[in-house]
C-alpha positions as CSV (number, residue, x, y, z in Angstrom):
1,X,75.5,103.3,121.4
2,X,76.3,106.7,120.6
3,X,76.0,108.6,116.6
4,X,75.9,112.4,115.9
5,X,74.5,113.4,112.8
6,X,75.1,116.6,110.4
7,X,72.9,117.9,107.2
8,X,74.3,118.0,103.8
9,X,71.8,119.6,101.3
10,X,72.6,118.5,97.5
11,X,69.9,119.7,95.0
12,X,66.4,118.5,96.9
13,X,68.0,115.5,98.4
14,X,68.9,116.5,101.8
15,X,71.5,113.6,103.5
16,X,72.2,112.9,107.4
17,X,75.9,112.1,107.4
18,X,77.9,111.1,110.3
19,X,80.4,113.7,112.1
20,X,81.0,112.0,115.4
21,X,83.8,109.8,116.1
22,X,83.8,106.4,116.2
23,X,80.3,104.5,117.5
24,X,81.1,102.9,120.5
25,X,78.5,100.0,122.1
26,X,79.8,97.8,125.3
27,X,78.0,94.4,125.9
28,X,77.5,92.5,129.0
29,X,78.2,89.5,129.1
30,X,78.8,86.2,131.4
31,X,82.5,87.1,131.2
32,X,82.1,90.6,132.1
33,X,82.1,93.6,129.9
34,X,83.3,94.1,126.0
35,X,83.6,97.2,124.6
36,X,83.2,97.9,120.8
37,X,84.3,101.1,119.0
38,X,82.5,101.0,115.3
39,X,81.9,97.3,116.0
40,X,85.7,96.7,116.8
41,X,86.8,95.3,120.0
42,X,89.0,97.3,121.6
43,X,92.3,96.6,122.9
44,X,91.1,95.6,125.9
45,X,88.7,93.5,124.6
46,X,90.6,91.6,122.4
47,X,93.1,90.6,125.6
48,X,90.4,89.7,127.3
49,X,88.8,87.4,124.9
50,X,91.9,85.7,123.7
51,X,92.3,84.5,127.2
52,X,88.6,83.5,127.8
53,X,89.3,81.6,124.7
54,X,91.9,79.8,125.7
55,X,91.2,79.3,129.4
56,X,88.1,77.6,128.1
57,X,89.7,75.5,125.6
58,X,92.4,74.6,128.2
59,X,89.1,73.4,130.3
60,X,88.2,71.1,127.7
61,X,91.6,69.8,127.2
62,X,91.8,68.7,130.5
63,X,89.1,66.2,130.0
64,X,90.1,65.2,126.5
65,X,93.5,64.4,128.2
66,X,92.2,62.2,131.4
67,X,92.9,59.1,129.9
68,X,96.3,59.7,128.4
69,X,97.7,61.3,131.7
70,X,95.9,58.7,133.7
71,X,97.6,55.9,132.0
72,X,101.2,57.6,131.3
73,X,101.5,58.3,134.9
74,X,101.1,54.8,135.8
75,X,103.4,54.4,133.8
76,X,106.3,56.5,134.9
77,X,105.7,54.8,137.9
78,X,106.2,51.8,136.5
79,X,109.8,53.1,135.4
80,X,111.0,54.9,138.3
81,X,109.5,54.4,141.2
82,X,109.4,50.2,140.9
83,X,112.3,50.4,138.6
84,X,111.0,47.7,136.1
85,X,112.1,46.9,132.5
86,X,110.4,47.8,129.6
87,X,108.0,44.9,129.4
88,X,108.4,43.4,132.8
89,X,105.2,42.4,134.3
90,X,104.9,43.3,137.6
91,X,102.3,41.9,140.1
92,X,99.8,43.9,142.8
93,X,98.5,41.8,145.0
94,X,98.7,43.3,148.4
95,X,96.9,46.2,149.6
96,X,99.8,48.5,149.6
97,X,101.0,47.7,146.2
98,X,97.3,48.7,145.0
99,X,97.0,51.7,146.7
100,X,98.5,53.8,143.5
101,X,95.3,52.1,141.3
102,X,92.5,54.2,140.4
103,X,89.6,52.7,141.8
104,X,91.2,48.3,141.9
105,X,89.4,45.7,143.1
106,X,90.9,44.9,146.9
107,X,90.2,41.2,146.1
108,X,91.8,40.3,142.7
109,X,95.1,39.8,142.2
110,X,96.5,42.3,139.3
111,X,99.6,42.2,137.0
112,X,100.7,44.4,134.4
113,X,103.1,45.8,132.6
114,X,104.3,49.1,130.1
115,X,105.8,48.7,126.6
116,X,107.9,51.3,125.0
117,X,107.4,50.2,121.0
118,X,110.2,52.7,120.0
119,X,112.4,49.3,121.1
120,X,110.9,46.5,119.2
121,X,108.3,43.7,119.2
122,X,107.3,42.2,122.6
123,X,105.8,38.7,123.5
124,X,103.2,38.7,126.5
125,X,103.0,34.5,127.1
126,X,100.3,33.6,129.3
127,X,99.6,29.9,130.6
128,X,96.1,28.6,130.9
129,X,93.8,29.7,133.2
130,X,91.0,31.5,134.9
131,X,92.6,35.3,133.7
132,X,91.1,38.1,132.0
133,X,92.8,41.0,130.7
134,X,93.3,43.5,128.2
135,X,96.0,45.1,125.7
136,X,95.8,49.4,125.7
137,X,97.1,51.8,123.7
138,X,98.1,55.4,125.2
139,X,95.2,56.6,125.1
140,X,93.5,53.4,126.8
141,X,91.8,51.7,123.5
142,X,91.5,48.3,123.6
143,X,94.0,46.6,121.0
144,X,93.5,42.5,121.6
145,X,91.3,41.0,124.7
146,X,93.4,38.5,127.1
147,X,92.6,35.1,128.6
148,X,89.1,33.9,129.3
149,X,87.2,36.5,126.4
150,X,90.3,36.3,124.5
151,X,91.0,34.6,121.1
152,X,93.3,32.3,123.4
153,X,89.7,31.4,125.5
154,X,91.9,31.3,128.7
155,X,93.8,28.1,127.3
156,X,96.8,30.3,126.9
157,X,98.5,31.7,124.4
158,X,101.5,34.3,123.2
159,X,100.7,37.7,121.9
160,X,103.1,39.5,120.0
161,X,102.9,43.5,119.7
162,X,104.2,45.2,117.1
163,X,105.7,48.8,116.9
164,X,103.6,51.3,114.3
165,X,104.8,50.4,110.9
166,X,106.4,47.7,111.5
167,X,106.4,44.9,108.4
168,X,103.3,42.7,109.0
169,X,104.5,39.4,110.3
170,X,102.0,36.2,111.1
171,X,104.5,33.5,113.1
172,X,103.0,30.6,113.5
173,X,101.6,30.3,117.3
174,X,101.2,33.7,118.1
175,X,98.4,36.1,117.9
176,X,99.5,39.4,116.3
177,X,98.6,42.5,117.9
178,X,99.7,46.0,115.9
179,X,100.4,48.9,118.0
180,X,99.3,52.2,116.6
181,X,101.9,54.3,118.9
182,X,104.5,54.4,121.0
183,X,103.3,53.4,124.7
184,X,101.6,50.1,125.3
185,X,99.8,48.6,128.8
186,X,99.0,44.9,128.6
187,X,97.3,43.4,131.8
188,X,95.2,40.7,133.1
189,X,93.1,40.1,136.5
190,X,93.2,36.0,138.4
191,X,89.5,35.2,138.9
192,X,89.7,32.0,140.3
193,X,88.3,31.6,143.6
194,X,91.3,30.4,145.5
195,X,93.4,33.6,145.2
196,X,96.6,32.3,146.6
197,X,96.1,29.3,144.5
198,X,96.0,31.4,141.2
199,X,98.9,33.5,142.8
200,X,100.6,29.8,143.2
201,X,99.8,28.4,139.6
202,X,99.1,31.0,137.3
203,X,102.2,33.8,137.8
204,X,104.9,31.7,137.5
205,X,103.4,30.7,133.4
206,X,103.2,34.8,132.9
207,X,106.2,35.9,130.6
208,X,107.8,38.6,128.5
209,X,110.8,38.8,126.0
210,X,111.5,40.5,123.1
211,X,110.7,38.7,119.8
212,X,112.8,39.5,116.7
213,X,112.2,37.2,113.4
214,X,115.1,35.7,114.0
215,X,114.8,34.3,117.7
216,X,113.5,35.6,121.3
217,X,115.0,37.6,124.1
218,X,115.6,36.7,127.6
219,X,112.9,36.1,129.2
220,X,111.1,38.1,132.1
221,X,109.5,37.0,135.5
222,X,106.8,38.7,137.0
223,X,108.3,40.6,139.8
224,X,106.3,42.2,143.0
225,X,105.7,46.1,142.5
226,X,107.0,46.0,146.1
227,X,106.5,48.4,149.4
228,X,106.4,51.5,147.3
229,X,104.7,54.9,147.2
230,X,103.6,55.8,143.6
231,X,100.5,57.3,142.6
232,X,98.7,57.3,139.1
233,X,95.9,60.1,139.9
234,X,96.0,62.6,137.5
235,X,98.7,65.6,139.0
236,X,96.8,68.7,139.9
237,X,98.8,72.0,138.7
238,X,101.2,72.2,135.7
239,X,102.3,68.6,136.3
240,X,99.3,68.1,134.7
241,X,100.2,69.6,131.2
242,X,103.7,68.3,131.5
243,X,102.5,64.7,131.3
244,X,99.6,65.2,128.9
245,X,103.1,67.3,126.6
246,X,104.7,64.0,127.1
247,X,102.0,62.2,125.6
248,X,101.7,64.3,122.7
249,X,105.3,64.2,122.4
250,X,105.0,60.6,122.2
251,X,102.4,59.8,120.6
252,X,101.3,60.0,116.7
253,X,98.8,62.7,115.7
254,X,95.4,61.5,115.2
255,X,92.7,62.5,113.0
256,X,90.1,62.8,115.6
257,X,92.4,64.9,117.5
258,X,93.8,67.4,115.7
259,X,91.2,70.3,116.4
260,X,92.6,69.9,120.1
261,X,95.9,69.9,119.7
262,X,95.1,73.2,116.9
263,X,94.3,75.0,120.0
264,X,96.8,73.8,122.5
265,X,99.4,75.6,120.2
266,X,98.3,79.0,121.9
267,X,98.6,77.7,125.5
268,X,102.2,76.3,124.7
269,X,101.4,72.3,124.0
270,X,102.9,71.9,120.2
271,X,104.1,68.5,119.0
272,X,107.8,68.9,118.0
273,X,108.2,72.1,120.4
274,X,109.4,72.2,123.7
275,X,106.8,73.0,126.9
276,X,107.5,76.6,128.2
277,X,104.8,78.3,128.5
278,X,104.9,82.2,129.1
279,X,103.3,83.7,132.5
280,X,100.3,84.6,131.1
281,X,100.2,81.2,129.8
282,X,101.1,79.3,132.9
283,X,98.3,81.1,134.7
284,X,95.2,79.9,132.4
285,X,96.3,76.1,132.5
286,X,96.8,76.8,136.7
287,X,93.1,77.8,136.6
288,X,92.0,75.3,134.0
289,X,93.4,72.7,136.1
290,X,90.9,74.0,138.8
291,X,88.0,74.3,137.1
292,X,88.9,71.3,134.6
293,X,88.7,68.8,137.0
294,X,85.7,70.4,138.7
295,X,84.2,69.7,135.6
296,X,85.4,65.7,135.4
297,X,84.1,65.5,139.1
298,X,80.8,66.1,137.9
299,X,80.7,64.6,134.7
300,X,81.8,61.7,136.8
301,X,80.3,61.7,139.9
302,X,76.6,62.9,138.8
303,X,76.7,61.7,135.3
304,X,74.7,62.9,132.7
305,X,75.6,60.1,130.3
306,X,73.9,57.4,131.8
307,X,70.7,57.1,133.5
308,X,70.4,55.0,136.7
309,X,71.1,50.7,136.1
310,X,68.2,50.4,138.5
311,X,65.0,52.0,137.9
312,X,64.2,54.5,141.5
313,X,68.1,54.2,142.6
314,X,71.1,56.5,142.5
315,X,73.0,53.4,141.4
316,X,74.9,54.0,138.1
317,X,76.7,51.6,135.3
318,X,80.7,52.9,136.4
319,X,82.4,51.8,133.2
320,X,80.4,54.1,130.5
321,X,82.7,54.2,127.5
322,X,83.0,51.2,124.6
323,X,86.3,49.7,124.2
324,X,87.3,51.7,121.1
325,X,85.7,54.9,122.4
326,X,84.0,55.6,119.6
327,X,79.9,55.8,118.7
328,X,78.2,56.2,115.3
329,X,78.7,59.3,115.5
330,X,80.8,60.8,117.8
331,X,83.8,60.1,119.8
332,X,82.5,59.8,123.3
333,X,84.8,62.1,124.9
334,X,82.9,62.8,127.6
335,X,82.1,59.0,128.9
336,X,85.7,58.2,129.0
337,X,86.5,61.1,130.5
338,X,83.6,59.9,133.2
339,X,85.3,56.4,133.7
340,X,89.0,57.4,133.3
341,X,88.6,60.6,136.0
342,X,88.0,57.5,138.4
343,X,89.8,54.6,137.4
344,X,92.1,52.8,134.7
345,X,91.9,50.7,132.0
346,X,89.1,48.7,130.5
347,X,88.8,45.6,128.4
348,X,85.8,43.8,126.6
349,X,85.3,41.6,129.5
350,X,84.3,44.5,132.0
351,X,81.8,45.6,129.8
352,X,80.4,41.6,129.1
353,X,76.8,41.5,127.6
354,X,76.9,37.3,127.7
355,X,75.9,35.3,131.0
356,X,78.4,33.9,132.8
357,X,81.6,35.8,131.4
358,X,83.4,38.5,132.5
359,X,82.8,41.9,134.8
360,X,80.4,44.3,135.6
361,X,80.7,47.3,137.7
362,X,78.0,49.8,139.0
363,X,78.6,52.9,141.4
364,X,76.7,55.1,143.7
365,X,78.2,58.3,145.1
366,X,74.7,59.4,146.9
367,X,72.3,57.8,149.5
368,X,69.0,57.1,149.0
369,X,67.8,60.5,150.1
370,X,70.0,61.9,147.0
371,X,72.5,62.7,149.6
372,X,76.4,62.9,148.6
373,X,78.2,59.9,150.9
374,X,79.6,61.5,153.8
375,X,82.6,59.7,155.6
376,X,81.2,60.9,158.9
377,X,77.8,59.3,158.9
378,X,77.0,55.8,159.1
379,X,75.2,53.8,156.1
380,X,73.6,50.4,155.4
381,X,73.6,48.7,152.2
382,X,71.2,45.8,151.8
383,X,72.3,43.0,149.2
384,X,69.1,40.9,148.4
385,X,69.5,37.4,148.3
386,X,71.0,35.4,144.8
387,X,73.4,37.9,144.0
388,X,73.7,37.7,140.3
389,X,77.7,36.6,140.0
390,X,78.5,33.6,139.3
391,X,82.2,34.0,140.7
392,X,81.2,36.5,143.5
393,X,80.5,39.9,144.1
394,X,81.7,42.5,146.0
395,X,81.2,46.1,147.6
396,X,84.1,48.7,147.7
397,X,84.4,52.1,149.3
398,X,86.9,54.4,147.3
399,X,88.6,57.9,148.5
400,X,86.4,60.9,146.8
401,X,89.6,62.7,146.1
402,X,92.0,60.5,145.3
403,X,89.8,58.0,143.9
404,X,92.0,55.4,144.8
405,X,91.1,52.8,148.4
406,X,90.2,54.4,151.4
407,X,92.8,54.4,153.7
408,X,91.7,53.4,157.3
409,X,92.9,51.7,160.4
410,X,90.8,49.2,159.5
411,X,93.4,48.5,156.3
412,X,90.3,47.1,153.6
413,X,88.0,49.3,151.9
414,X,86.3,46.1,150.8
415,X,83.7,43.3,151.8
416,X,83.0,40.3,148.8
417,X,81.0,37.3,148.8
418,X,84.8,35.1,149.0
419,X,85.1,36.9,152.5
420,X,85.0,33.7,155.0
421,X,83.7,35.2,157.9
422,X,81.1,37.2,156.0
423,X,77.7,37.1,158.0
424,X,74.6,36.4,156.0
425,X,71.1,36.3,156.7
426,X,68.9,33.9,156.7
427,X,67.5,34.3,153.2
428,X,71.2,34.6,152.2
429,X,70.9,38.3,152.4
430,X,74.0,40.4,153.1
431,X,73.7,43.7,155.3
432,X,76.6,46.0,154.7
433,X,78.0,49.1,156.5
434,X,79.5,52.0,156.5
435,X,81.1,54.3,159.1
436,X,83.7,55.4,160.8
437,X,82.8,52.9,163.6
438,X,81.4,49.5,163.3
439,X,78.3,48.7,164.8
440,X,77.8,46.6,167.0
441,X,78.2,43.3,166.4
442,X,78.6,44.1,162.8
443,X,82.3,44.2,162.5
444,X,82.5,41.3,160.2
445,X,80.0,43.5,157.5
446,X,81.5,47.0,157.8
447,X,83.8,48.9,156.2
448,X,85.5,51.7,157.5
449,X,85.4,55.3,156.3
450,X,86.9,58.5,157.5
451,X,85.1,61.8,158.7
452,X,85.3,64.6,156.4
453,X,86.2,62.4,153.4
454,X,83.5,62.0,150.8
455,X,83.5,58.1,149.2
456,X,81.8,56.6,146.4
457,X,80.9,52.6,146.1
458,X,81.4,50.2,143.6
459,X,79.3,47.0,143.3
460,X,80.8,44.5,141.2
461,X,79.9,41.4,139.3
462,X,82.4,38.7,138.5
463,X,80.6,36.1,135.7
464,X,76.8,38.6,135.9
465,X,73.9,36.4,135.4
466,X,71.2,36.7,133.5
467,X,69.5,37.9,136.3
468,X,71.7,41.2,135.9
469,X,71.2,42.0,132.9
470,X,67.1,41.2,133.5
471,X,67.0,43.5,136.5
472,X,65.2,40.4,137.8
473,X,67.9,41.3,140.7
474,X,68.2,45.2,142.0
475,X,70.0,46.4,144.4
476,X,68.5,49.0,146.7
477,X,70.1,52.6,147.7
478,X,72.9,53.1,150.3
479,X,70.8,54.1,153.5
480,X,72.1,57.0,156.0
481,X,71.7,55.5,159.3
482,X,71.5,56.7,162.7
């Protein structure tokens, strides 16, 4: 900082005053420099700034908007790459029809559907059964639980959604659910143990149809998504910020969110407004993108949320966010951002604290030596005896980038305890591995991965026992092999 100084002599009180231009001071910074003149940024300074500001805020937005886009992509896929109805349920069951799912389960049989509220109440009608699914909101909240830790306790039941707004209705036989916006998923999983049985008995009793107080609609079959190609990763580049606009453009402003969308205005995201943003514009959400989702990578994949399920192991719980998304205190926008970077939806049942019901997931993206998993090395995962699933349990190897099934000649990323020609030990032990060749002998207990891929595993529990939730049971590290 620079200051001259002149003398003015009044009486016996001699004064300093300053005769230089303006001070000027520059600061370094982790951004770069700023210069100040008289404390002012300068021109330069300002621009500079202004798009630190919002480049950073764009960062941010990017995970505050991983569930939304996850979610609305899935379900523009839904509309026009499998062409279904509003409402019609539509079933993945094969490996290709799963392929567009963050992170499924190869084993279970899925169906779901999307619900625009803007045309009326719907009906989801399930028939009894072993089922477990959920109702979402845009923005993936649980609104109602369906089948087994539902209010219809897997005997069956219809739920009715309502629009936002609409009059409050109670028909007898159905269980109300109220939307609080436009977009609606509804879901469920089979879980019985004889899949094509479930597939056999269970789909045919799955329905939809519009519902009016007067009388129902036609009704709707679930239909096969079908030999399609549809992803619902996130998009990378503006694609990104198109579908999180079209969320916001959707969707009704929340409390909770309104700081967020405050700041969006300045990188062209304004409910009521059209999308164009301006080059300078364009280029910060380009780069946030980048460094956004280098950001959800390692919230995700090294998170800071949750410390490890088993005491010594780089085994963490998956699923880290509460079905509302909400703590004491905070929104936990972080932990869904952690879970919903990786995969879709959730429901009370995935996150089960009671014996016997429900799912639980846990992941591991490093070996035992701390190591990230490597496609091109080969692994071995020892599952002790007495898993703790009352259903079954199994292991599944998912695509570091596109967090979706590895894709492999071997064509399943998957090994479970309903696999018939699983090999077991003779304490009931389960050896698993990984490579990109099977060992030996081993090919019954290996799943494929590819070189120069990273992948991540999922354990899963179908009905945890008590023995889970004791840690009586642990499971130990993946292992690099030789």
């Amino acid at each position: 900082m620079t200051r001259t100084f002149g003398t003015l002599v009044v009486g016996a009180l001699t004064i300093l005053a300053a005769t230089s231009a303006a001070a000027q001071e520059t600061l370094d910074t982790r951004i770069g420099k700023l210069s100040f003149e008289s404390g002012y940024p300068t021109p330069e300074t300002v621009n500079k700034l202004y798009d630190e500001m919002d480049f950073q805020r764009a960062c941010q937005a990017y995970i505050w908007g991983i569930p939304a886009v996850g979610i609305a992509e899935w379900s523009m896929a839904h509309q026009n790459v499998m062409k279904a109805k509003n409402g019609e349920m539509v079933s993945y069951l094969s490996f290709q029809e799963k392929l567009g799912i963050l992170t499924p389960n190869y084993t279970t049989p899925y169906i779901g559907t999307f619900m625009d509220m803007q045309q009326g109440p719907l009906v989801v009608e399930l028939p009894p059964g072993l089922m477990a699914g959920m109702v979402l909101d845009a923005w993936q909240r649980v609104l109602a639980d369906l089948g087994v830790v539902g209010p219809d306790k897997g005997n069956g039941g219809k739920f009715l959604i309502l629009p936002p707004g609409y009059q409050k209705v109670s028909p007898t036989g159905y269980y109300v659910v109220q939307s609080p916006g436009r977009w609606v998923f509804a879901g469920v999983r089979l879980l019985g143990d004889d899949k094509e049985k479930a597939i056999r008995e269970l789909v045919p009793g799955i329905k939809t149809y519009k519902w009016t107080p007067t009388g129902t609609g036609p009704v709707m079959a679930v239909r096969p998504a079908g030999d399609v190609k549809w992803s619902q990763m996130p998009p990378r580049g503006m694609a990104y910020w198109e579908t999180l606009n079209k969320v916001i453009q959707n969707e009704p402003v929340e409390e909770r969110d309104r700081l967020i969308l405050a700041q969006l205005r300045f990188l062209g995201i304004e409910k009521g407004k059209p999308f164009k943003p301006d080059a300078r514009q364009k280029k910060i959400l380009e780069q946030a993108v980048v460094v956004g989702e280098a950001m959800a990578k390692a919230n995700t994949e090294d998170k800071r949320v949750e410390p490890a399920f088993w005491p010594g192991t780089n085994w963490k719980h998956a699923l880290v966010v509460s079905v509302d998304q909400r703590m004491p205190g905070y929104d936990q926008l972080d932990e869904r951002a952690a879970w919903f970077y990786e995969a879709v939806v959730v429901s009370k049942a995935m996150l089960t604290q009671t014996p016997g019901v429900g799912q639980r997931y846990i992941a591991s993206y490093k070996d035992s030596g701390g190591q990230w998993l490597d496609g091109g090395k080969n692994y071995h995962l020892h599952v002790p005896p007495n898993p703790p699933a009352k259903q079954f349990w199994s292991v599944t190897a998912y695509d570091e980038d596109t967090r979706q099934m590895a894709v492999t000649a071997q064509g399943r990323p998957d090994l479970s305890s309903r696999k018939a020609d699983l090999k077991k030990n003779s304490d009931g032990s389960v050896d698993v591995y990984f490579g990109p060749k099977a060992p030996a002998g081993k090919e019954a207990n290996w799943i494929q991965t590819l070189p120069d891929k990273g992948w991540f595993a999922y354990m899963r529990f179908y009905a945890p026992t008590e023995a889970f939730f004791n840690k009586s049971w642990a499971l130990p590290d993946v292992e690099q092999v030789q």
